[in-house]
Structures are given as C-alpha cells and as structure tokens.
C-alpha positions as CSV (number, residue, x, y, z in Angstrom):
1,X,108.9,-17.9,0.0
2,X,107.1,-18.5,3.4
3,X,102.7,-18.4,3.6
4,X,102.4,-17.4,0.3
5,X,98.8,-16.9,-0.3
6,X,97.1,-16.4,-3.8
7,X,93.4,-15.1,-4.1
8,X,90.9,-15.9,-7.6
9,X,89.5,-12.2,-8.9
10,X,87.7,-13.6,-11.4
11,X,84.3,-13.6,-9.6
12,X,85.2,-10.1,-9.1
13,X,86.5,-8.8,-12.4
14,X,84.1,-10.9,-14.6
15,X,81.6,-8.6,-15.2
16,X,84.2,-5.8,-16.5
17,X,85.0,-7.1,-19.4
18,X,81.7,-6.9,-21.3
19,X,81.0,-3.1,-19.3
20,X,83.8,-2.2,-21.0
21,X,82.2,-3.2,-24.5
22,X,78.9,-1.6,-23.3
23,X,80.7,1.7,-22.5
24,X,81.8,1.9,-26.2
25,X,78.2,1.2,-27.4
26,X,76.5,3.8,-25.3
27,X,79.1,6.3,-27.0
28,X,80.3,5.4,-30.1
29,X,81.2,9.4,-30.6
30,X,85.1,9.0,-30.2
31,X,85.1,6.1,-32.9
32,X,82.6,6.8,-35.5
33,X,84.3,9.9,-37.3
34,X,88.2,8.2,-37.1
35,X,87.6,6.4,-40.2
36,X,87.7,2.6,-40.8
37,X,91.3,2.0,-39.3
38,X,90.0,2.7,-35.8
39,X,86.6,0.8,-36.6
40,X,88.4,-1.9,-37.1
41,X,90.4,-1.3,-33.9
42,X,87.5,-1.3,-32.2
43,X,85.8,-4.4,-33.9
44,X,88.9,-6.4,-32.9
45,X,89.0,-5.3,-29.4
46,X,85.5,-6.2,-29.1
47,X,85.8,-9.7,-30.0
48,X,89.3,-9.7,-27.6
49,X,87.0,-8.9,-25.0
50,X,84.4,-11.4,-25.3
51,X,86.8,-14.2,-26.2
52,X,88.9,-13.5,-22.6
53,X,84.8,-12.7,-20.8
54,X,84.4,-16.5,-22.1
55,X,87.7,-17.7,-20.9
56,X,87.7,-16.4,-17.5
57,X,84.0,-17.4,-17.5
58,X,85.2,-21.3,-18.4
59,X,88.0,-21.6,-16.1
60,X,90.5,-21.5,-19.2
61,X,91.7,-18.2,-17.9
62,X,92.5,-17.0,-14.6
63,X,93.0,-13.7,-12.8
64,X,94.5,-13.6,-9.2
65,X,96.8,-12.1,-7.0
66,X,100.0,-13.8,-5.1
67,X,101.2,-12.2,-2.0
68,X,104.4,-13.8,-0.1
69,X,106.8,-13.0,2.6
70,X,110.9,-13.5,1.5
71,X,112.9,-15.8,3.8
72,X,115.2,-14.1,5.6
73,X,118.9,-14.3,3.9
74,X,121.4,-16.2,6.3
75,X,123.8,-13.1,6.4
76,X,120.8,-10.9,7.8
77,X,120.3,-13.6,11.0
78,X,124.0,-14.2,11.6
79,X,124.1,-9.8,12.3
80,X,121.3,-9.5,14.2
C-alpha cells in the first residue's frame, strides 16, 4: 500500500446509536402488537446499542475508514 490514510468516525457516528433507540421509543407502534418474541427483539437490541454507544464512547471500540493507493505490479511498469 502507498499513503494510506485512515480517519476516526466516532465523533461523528456517536450520537446515532442512542437516536436510533429514541426513534423506537417515540413509535413503539411496529413492536407493541408483534407479541413478546419481537419485544424481546427489541429489548435485546436496545441493550446492543447502549453497550457499543458506551464502547465507542470509551475508546474500547472504534469506527473509521482506511483509504490506500495499490503499488503498481512490476509487469504493469515493465509495459508501459
């Protein structure tokens, strides 16, 4: 690889992950007639959600993006 370059979302994602559980609370229409399988769907998602908010929020997770140029092969110099 040649420059890569990698860039930290997490100051930019962080907030999403408890909007998301917010989004469910202001309407909880789609889950409350499902039954209990899909409440407790959504009670486990909840408390994925606020474990990873935490983690990211820590520094025990991270969230980023790695961007790289390929070397150029030997075969594609010796041609040109």
């Amino acid at each position: 690889m040649d420059k890569a370059v990698g860039d930290d979302w997490v100051k930019n994602t962080i907030a999403s992950w408890r909007h998301s559980i917010w989004v469910g609370v202001y309407d909880p229409l789609p889950v409350v007639f499902k039954g209990p399988w899909v409440w407790y769907k959504t009670v486990r998602e909840i408390v994925t959600l606020e474990r990873m908010h935490r983690a990211f929020d820590r520094g025990l997770m991270t969230y980023g993006m790695i961007k790289g140029r390929k070397k150029a092969s030997s075969t594609a110099e010796k041609s040109s």
